[in-house]
N, C-alpha and C positions, 0 to 999 in steps of 0.2 A: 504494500500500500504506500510504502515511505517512497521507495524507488518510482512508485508511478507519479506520485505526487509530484517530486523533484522534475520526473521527465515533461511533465507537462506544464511545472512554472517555465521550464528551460525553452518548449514551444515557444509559448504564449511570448517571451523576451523576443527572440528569433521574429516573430512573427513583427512583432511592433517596433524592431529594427528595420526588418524589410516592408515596414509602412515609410516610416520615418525616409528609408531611398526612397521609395517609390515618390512621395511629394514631393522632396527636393528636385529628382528627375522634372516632374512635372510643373514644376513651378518654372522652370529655367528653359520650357519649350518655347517657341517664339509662331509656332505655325497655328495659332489662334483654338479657339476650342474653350476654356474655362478661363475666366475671369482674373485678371491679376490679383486681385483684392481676394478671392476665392482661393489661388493659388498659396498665397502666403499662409493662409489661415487655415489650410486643410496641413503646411509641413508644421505650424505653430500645432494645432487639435495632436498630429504624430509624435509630436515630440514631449509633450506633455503628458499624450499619453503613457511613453514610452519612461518619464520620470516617476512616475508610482510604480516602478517594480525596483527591487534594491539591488547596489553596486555590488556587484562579487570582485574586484579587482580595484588596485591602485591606480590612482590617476597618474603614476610615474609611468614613464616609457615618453618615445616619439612617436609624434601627433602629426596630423597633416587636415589642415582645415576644408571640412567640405562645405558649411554653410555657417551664414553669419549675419545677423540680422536684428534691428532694435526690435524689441515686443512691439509699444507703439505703432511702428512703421510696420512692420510684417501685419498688422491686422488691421492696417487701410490700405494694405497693398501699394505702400510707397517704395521710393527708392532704397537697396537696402547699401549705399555707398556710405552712410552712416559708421554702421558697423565694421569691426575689422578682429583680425586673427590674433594683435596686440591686447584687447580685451580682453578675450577670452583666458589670460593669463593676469585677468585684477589689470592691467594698466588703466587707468584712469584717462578721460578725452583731454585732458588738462595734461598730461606729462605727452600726450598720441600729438597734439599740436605742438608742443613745444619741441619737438624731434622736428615735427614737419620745417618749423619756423627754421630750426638751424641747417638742416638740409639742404630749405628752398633756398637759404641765402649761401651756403657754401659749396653747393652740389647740382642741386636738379630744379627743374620748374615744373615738376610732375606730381606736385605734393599728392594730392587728392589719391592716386595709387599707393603711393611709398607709406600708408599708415596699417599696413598690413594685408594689403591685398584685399581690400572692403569688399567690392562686388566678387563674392565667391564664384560668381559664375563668368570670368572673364577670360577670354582666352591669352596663355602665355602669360600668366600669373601663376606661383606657384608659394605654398607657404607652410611650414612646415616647424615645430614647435619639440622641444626636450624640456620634460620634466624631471630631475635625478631629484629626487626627493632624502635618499642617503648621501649623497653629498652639496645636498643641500643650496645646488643650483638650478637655474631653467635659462632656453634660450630661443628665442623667438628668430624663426628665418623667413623674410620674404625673397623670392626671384621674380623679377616684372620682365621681360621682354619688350622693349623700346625699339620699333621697325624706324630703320636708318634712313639717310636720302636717297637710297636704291632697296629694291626690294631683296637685291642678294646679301643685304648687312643689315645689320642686329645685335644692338648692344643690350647686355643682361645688365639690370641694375639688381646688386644684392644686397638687404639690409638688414642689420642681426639685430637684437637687442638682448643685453645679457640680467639676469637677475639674480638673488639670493630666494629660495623658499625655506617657510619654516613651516610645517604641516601641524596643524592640532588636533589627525585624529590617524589613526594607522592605515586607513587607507587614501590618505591625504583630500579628502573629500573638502577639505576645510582648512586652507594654507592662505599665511601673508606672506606677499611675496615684493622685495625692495629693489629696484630698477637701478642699474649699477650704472652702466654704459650702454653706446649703441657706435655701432660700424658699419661702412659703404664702404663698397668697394663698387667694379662695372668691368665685363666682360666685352671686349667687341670684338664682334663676328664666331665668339667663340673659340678663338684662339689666346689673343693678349689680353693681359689682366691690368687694371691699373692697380697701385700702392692704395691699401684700406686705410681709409683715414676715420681714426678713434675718438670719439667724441665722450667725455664724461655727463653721468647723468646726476642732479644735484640727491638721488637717493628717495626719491619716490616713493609711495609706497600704495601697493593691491591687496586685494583679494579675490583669490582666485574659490570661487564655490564651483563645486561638481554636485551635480544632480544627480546623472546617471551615468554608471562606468563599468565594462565591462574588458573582455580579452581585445574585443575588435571598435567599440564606440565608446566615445564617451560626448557627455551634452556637459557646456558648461554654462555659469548665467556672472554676464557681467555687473558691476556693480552702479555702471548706468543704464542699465536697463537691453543690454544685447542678451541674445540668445544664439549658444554654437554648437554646432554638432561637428565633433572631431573623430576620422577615423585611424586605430594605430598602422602604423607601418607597418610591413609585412614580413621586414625583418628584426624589428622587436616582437611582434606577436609570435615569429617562429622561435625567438631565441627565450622570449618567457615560458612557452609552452613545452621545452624540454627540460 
């Protein structure tokens, strides 16, 4: 009875994971059919639902952001370039602009992307997050792809941000987390690198809350009001699982 119990919570999780893709899927089609406003509010109903079943695993491992979105904004079907993959890790919009401000003025004019890859659904953005909870770091990576003045060149802009966590519960569901530094660097064409230039952070401070966390998801809620669904990497998931 116990084993059947178990197998059938483990469903029921599985199931309300594979809601939770399905709406993201659907929210990010463009070929008409259901309502933007509709769309947002059917991944918000999956993800919500999918937070009433409990965490079996640590939010530690590498993350790679699939959705990201303010509550607000997700259930009027607004823009979700608000949100970013920075939050989802406690940053605050207040430390996310003050990177943007020093970048824009030392680096790039592309602010509105370089705060973590906000529109999750853009092509040639890519963002990807480390939570080591034992040694008590975390590090946030964005990749943007920036098409050049010909279409056969393409500079990568890469921006890290690095942090301290301290976790307040064993499965770190419940960590503050202090913004150290952040770093640029830029690929072009995919060959030459430029010199990463380090920028000190005045020590910030997040939190990061987990909702729901598992081997392969986890949802986090930011503390101005974003909503993210991150899924692990496939070679931390393979390397936990042995």
């Amino acid at each position: 009875s116990s084993s059947s119990s178990s197998s059938s919570s483990s469903s029921s999780v599985d199931e309300a994971k594979r809601a939770v893709v399905r709406a993201i899927a659907e929210s990010r089609r463009l070929d008409g059919g259901m309502p933007t406003s509709a769309r947002a509010g059917r991944v918000m109903t999956s993800i919500e639902r999918l937070e009433t079943f409990p965490s079996s695993s640590s939010a530690g491992g590498r993350w790679t952001l699939a959705y990201g979105a303010k509550a607000a904004a997700a259930a009027t079907g607004a823009r979700r370039w608000t949100s970013n993959g920075m939050e989802s890790l406690g940053v605050s919009d207040a430390v996310i602009q003050e990177i943007i401000r020093t970048m824009y003025g030392v680096f790039f004019k592309y602010a509105p992307w370089l705060a973590g890859s906000a529109e999750t659904n853009r092509r040639g953005a890519r963002n990807a997050q480390t939570v080591d909870v034992a040694a008590g770091v975390v590090r946030n990576e964005v990749e943007l792809d920036l098409e050049g003045p010909t279409t056969t060149t393409t500079t990568t802009v890469c921006i890290g941000v690095d942090g301290e966590i301290r976790a307040e519960d064993a499965l770190a569901r419940d960590a503050v987390v202090t913004f150290t530094s952040f770093d640029v660097r830029a690929r072009f064409g995919g060959e030459s690198t430029s010199p990463t230039l380090t920028l000190p952070l005045p020590r910030p401070r997040g939190r990061l809350r987990t909702t729901f966390c598992d081997e392969t998801m986890r949802v986090s809620r930011g503390g101005q009001g974003g909503v993210f669904v991150l899924t692990r990497l496939r070679d931390d998931a393979t390397a936990s699982s042995e």
